[in-house]
C-alpha positions in Angstrom: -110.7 33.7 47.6 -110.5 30.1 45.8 -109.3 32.0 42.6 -107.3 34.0 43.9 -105.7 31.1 46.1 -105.9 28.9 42.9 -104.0 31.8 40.8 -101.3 31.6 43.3 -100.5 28.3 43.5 -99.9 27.6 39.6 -97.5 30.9 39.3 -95.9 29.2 42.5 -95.2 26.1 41.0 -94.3 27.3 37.7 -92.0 29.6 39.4 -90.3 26.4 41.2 -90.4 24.3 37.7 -88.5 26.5 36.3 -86.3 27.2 39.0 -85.5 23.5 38.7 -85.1 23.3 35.5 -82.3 25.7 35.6 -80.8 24.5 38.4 -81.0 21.2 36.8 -79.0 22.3 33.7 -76.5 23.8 35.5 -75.7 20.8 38.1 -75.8 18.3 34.9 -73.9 20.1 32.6 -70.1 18.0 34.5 -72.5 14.6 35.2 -72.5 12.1 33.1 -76.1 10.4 34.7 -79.0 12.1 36.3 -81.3 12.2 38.9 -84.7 10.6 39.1 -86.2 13.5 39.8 -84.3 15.6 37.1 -85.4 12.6 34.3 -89.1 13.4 35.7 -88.9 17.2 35.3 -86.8 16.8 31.4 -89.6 14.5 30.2 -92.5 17.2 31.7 -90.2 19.9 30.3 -89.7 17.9 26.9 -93.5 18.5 25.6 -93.0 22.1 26.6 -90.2 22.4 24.6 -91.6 20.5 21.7 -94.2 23.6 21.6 -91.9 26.1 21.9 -89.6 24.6 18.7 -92.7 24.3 16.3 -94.0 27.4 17.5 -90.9 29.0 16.6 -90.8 27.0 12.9 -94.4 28.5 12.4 -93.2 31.9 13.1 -90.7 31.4 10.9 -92.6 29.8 8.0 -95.4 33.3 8.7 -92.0 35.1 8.0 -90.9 33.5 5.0 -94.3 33.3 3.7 -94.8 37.3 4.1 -91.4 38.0 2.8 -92.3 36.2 -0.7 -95.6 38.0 -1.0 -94.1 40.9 -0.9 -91.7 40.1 -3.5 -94.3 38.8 -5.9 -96.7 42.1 -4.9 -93.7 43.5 -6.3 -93.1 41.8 -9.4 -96.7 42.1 -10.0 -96.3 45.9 -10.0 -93.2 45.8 -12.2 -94.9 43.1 -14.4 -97.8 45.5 -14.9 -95.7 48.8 -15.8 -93.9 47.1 -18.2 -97.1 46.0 -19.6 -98.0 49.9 -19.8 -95.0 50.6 -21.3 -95.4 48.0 -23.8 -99.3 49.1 -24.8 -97.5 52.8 -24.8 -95.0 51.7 -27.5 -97.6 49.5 -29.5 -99.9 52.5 -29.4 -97.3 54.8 -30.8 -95.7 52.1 -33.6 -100.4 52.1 -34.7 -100.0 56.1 -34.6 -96.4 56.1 -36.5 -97.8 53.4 -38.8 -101.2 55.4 -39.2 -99.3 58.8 -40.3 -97.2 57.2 -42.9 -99.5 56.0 -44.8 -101.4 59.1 -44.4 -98.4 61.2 -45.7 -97.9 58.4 -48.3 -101.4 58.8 -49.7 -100.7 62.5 -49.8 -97.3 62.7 -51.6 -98.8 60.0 -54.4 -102.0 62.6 -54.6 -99.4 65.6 -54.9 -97.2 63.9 -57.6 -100.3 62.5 -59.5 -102.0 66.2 -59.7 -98.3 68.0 -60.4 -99.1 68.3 -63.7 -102.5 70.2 -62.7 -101.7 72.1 -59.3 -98.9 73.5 -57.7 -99.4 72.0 -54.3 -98.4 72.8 -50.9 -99.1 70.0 -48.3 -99.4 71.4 -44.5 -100.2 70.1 -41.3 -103.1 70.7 -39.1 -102.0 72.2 -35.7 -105.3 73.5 -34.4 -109.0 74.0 -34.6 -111.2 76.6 -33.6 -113.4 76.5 -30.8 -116.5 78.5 -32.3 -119.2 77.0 -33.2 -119.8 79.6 -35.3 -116.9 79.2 -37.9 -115.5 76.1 -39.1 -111.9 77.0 -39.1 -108.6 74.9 -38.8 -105.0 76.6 -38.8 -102.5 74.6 -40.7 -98.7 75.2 -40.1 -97.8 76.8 -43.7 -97.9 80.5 -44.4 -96.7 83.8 -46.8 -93.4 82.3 -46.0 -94.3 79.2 -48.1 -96.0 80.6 -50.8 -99.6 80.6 -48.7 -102.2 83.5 -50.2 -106.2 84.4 -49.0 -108.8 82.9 -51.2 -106.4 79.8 -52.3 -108.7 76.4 -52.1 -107.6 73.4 -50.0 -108.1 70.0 -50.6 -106.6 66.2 -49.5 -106.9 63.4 -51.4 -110.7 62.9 -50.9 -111.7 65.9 -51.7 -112.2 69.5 -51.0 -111.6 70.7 -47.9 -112.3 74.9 -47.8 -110.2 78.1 -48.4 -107.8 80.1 -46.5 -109.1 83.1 -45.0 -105.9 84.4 -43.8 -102.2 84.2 -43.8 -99.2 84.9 -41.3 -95.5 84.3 -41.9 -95.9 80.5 -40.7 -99.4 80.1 -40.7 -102.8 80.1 -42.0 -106.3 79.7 -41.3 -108.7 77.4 -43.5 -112.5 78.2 -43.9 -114.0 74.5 -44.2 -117.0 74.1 -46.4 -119.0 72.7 -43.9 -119.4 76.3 -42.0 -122.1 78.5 -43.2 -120.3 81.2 -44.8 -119.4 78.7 -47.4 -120.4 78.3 -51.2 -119.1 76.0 -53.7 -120.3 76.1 -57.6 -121.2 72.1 -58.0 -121.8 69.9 -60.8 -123.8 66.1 -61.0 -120.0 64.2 -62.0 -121.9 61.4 -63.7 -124.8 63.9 -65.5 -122.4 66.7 -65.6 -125.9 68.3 -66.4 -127.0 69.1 -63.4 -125.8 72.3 -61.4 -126.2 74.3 -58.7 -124.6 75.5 -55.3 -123.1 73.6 -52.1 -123.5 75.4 -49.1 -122.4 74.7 -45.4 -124.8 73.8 -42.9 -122.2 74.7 -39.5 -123.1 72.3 -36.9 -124.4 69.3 -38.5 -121.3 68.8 -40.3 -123.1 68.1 -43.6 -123.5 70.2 -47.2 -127.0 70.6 -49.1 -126.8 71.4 -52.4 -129.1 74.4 -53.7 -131.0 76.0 -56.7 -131.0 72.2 -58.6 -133.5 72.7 -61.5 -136.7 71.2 -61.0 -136.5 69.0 -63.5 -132.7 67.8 -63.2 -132.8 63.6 -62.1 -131.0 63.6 -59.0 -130.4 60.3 -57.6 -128.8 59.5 -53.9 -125.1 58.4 -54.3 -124.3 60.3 -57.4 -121.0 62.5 -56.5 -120.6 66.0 -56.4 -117.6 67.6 -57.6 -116.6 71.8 -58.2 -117.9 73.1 -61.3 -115.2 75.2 -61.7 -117.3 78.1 -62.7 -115.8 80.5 -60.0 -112.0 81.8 -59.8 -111.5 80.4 -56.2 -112.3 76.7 -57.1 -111.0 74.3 -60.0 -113.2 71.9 -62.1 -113.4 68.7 -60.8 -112.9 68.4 -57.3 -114.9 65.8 -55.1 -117.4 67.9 -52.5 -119.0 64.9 -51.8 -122.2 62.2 -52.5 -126.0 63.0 -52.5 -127.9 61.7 -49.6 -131.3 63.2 -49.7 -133.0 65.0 -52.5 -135.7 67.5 -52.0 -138.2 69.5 -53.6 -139.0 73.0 -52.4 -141.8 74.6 -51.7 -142.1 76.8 -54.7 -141.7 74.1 -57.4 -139.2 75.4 -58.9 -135.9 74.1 -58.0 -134.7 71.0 -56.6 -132.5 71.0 -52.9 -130.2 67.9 -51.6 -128.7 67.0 -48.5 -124.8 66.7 -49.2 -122.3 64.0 -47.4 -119.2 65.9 -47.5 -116.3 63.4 -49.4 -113.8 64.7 -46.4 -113.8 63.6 -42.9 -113.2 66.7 -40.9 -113.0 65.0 -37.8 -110.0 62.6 -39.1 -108.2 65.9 -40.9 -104.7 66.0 -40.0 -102.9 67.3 -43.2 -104.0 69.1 -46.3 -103.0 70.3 -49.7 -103.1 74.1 -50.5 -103.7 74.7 -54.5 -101.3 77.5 -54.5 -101.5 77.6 -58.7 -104.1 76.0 -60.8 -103.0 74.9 -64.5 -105.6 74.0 -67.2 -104.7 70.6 -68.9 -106.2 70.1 -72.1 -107.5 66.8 -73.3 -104.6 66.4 -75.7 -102.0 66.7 -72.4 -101.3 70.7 -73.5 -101.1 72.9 -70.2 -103.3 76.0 -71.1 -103.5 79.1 -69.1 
């Protein structure tokens, strides 16, 4: 009941203040003095106010203070999509600048072996998904000259063969798959023969039937023998890595790191015509 009485009496006289206050404004707003009692209730209204005005400034500085996060949240996000854009563009110029100086490195190749091979450079558009051929389909077919059984190479080295044509189109056999046999030569010995052969998956070569007695050392190159129609003299396979002997004694077998990187291959060099050059710069047959 105290509360309740207690409760009553402040809304009471805040009621009344205010009530005065208003009828205070409007009697004083002709006189040019005022009451006693209207000085007393301005000076216990003036605190009041005092409150109210820097309450209001704080809302108002919350305000501003929301309304320019926002607007740096928002340069922030433009800020960091130009940045995007920008690493977009920077990554493109690496990729532009990458495949000229692949396509660089491939015409100077082309014009330093025109002399040699009649060359048709293509452009890797896909790779097959079977693990159980290594194939690649290059964008150059019958329509450019493209035949079965014609080698492939890139400036590192040899690459495979084509194992079929369509108008625009071809498909590559790379000498890493199985089905794959190269006739290879020792570069430095050029002694020392014997057969590369895929290995599929592992991505390397090993080089077979070595005779036993042939000094094989790691590093030395491997390069076509040129003993087969399908392959010219001369071209880099790749290095020796391991060299083993097998179990029979007789021959000699070594594990071959192919010259080309198959997982960087993006454009190649079909040997559409082979020309023999002599060692006194004659073109035989």
């Amino acid at each position: 009941m105290f509360n309740f009485l207690q409760k009553k009496s402040f809304w009471t006289i805040l009621i009344t203040a205010l009530l005065l206050l208003v009828i205070m404004k409007l009697s004083s707003s002709n006189r040019q003095e005022i009451t006693v009692l209207e000085k007393l209730l301005r000076d216990s209204y003036s605190p009041l106010q005092t409150g109210v005005d820097k309450l209001k400034i704080g809302i108002n500085q919350i305000s501003v203070g929301m309304a320019h996060k926002k607007e740096i949240e928002e340069q922030m996000v433009a800020l960091e999509t130009k940045n995007n854009l920008l690493s977009l563009e920077n990554q493109q110029l690496r990729e532009n600048k990458a495949e000229v100086e692949r396509l660089r490195s491939l015409l100077a190749y082309k014009q330093a072996q025109q002399d040699q091979y009649d060359l048709e450079a293509a452009r890797v558009i896909a790779r097959s998904p079977n693990n159980w051929y290594k194939i690649i389909t290059i964008d150059k077919g019958a329509e450019n000259g493209i035949a079965g059984g014609m080698p492939v190479i890139n400036p590192d080295g040899l690459v495979g063969r084509v194992v079929s044509v369509s108008t625009n189109s071809a498909q590559i056999l790379l000498i890493t798959d199985r089905e794959m046999a190269v006739g290879a030569i020792l570069q430095e010995t050029r002694e020392t023969r014997g057969i590369v052969e895929g290995m599929g998956d592992s991505g390397t070569l090993r080089m077979i039937n070595i005779p036993y007695y042939s000094q094989v050392r790691v590093g030395e190159n491997v390069v076509s023998s040129g003993l087969s129609e399908t392959y010219p003299p001369g071209i880099h396979i790749g290095s020796i890595q391991v060299v083993t002997k097998e179990s029979n004694g007789l021959v000699l077998s070594a594990t071959v790191s192919p010259a080309v990187d198959f997982n960087q291959l993006e454009e190649v060099l079909v040997i559409k015509k082979y020309r023999q050059v002599e060692a006194n710069g004659n073109k035989g047959a």
